[in-house]
C-alpha positions in Angstrom: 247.6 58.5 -157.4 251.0 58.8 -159.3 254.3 58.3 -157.4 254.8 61.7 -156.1 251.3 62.3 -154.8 251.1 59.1 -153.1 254.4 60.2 -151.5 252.7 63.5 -150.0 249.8 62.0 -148.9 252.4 59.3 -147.0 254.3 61.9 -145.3 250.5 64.1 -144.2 249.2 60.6 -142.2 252.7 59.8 -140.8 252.7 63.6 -139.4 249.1 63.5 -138.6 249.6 61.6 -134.9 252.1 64.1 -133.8 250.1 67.1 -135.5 246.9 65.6 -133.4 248.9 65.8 -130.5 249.8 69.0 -131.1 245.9 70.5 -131.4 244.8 68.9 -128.5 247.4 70.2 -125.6 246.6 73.7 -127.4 242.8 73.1 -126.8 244.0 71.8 -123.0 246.0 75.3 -122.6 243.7 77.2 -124.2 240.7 75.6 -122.0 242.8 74.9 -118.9 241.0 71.8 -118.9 242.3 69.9 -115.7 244.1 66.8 -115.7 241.6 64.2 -115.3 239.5 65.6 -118.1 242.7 65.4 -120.1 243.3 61.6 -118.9 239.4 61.3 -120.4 240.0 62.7 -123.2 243.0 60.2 -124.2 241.7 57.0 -122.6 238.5 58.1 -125.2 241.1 58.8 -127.8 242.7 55.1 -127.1 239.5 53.6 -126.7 238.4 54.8 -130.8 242.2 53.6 -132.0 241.4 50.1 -130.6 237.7 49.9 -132.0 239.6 50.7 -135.3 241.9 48.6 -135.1 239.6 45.6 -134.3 237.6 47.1 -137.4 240.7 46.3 -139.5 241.4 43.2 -138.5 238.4 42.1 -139.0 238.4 43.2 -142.2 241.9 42.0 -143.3 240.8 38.7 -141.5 237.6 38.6 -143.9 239.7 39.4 -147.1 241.7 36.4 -146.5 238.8 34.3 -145.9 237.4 35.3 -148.8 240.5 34.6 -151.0 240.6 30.7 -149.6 237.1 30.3 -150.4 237.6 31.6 -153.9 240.4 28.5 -154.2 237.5 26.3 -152.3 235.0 27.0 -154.8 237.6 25.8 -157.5 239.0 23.2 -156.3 235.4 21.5 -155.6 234.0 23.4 -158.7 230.9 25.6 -157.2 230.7 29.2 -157.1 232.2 31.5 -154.3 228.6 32.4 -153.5 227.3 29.0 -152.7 230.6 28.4 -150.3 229.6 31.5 -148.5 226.6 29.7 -147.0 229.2 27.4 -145.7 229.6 26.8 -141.9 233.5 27.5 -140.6 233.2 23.5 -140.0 231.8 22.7 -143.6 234.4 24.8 -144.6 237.2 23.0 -143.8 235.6 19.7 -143.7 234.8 20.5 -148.0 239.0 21.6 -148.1 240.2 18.2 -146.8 237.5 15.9 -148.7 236.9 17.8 -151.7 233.8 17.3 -151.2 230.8 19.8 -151.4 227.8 20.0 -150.0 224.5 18.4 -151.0 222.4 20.3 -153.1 219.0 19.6 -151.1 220.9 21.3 -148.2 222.2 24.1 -150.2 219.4 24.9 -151.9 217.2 24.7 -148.5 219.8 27.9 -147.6 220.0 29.8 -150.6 216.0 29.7 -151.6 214.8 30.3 -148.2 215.1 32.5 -144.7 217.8 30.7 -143.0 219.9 31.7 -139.5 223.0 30.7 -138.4 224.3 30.9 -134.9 227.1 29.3 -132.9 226.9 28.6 -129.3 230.0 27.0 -128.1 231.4 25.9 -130.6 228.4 23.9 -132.4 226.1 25.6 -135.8 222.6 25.4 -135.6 220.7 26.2 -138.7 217.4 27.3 -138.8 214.6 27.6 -141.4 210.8 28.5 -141.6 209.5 30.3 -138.5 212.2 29.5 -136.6 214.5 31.2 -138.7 211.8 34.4 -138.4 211.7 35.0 -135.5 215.7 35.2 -134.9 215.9 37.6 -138.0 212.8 39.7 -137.0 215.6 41.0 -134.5 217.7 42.6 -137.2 214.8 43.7 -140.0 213.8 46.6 -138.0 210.3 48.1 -139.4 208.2 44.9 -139.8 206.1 45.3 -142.8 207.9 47.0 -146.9 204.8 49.0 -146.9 205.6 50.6 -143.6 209.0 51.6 -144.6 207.5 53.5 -148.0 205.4 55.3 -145.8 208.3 56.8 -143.9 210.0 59.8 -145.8 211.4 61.8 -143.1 214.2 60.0 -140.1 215.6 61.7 -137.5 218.9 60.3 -135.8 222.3 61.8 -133.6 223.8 64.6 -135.2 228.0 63.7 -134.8 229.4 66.5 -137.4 227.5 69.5 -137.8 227.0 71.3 -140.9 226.7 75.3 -141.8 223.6 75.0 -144.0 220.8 71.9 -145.1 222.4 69.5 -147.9 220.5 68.3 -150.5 222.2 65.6 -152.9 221.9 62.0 -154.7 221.8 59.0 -152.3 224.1 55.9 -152.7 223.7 53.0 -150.7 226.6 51.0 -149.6 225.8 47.8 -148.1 229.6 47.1 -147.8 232.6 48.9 -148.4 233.5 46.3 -151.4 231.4 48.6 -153.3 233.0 51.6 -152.3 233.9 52.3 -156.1 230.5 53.3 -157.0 230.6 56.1 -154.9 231.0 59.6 -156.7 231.7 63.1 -156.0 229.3 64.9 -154.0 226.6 62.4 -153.4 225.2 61.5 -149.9 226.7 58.2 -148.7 223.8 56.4 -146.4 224.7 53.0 -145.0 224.2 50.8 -141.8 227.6 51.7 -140.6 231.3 52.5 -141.5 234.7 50.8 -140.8 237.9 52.1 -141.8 237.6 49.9 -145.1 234.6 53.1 -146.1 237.3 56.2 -146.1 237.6 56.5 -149.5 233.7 56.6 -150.2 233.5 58.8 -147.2 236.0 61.4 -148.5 233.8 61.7 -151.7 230.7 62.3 -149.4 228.6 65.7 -149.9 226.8 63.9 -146.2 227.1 60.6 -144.3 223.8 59.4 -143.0 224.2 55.5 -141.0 221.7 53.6 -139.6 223.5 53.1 -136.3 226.4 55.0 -134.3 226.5 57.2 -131.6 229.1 60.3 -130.7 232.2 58.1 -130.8 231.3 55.8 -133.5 233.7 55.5 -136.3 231.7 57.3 -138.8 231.1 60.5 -135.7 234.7 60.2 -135.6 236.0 60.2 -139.4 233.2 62.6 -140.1 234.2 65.7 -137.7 237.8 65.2 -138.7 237.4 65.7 -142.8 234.6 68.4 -141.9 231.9 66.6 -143.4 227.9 67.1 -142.1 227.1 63.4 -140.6 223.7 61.9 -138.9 223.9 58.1 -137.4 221.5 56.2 -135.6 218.5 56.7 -137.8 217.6 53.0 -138.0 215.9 52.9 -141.3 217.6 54.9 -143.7 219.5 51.6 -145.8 215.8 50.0 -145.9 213.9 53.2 -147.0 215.8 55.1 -149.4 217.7 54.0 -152.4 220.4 54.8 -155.0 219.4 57.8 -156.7 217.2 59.4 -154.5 217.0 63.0 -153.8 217.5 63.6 -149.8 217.6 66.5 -147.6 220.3 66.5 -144.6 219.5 68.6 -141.8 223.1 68.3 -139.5 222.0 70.6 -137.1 218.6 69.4 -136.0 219.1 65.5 -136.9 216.5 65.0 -139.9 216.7 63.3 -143.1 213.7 64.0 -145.6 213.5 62.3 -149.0 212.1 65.3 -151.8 211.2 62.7 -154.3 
């Protein structure tokens, strides 16, 4: 953006609060909605301003992170990615010794399945079947050959549209890759923060695997008027960059065409 737009598009989101405010004691008047479902209405509207919020600290939070572990890596000459299989303990044992870690353990993480969790405190690691069985939780269909199998999903329609989109997917597994995003393609991807408007405003459709009605991809979807489905589970695992997809915002369904 040049000076002068940036300067417009300042003034619309420091006038969109008061402009929000503005719509919604209309749609109370117009509704005579009483004044408990109006007390609803803005706890709800609070309650998606703080998920948001935690959204972006957590974001800002990870940026940082990410900047000291670039200076890590450097200091104890390794590559960012192998400090990202640090611990938050290994981490800042490696920044006061200047030491790394050993490459049998390294490699152990980097060449096979491997969990972390934290229970008070302490990291446990896990490898082998162990490790399986925690990530079986999170891989959703068990088997690739199940997924390919699968060409149509169905999920919660959040932002209707007025006819079926059919466009190019792109995946985005994080909003780091938001850049690769164009014009008028269908964004599908596990879930959207704040950090994903840009790639969202580009969006022909915005298909997530998870979500509900006030999710923040519901929410940011209704507001620029875009068609949206979420909680369709699969969709990051079965389709891929380039595919052809069908988005049905009015009965829930997702079909791939090629």
């Amino acid at each position: 953006l040049s000076k002068n737009e940036a300067k417009i598009k300042l003034t619309q989101i420091n006038k969109y609060p008061q402009s929000t405010k503005n719509r919604k004691a209309e749609i109370i008047k117009k509704f005579k909605l009483p004044k408990n479902i109006a007390k609803l209405a803005s706890v709800l509207s609070f309650s998606i301003w703080m998920q948001d919020h935690r959204k972006g600290v957590a974001w800002r939070s990870s940026e940082i992170a990410t900047q000291f572990s670039k200076h890590l890596a450097k200091k104890i000459g390794v590559s960012l990615n192998e400090i990202l299989h640090y611990s938050a303990d290994e981490w800042r044992h490696s920044f006061i010794t200047e030491k790394k870690l050993s490459d049998k353990i390294f490699n152990s993480r980097k060449n096979k399945l491997y969990t972390m969790y934290s229970r008070r405190g302490f990291y446990t690691f896990l490898t082998g079947k162990a490790a399986e069985r925690i990530a079986k939780h999170f891989k959703g269909l068990k088997k690739t050959d199940e997924r390919k199998k699968l060409s149509l999903l169905s999920g919660t329609v959040v932002s209707k549209g007025s006819k079926i989109i059919r466009g190019t997917v792109r995946i985005l597994t994080s909003a780091r890759d938001s850049s690769k995003m164009k014009p008028e393609e269908i964004l599908v991807t596990a879930m959207t923060s704040p950090d994903f408007i840009n790639a969202m405003r580009l969006a022909k459709a915005i298909v997530t695997d998870v979500g509900g009605l006030m999710s923040h991809a519901a929410v940011i979807s209704r507001e620029l008027g875009i068609p949206c489905i979420v909680n369709t589970k699969y969709a990051t695992k079965i389709f891929k960059d380039g595919d052809i997809i069908e988005v049905d915002a009015n009965k829930g369904l997702v079909k791939k065409l090629n």
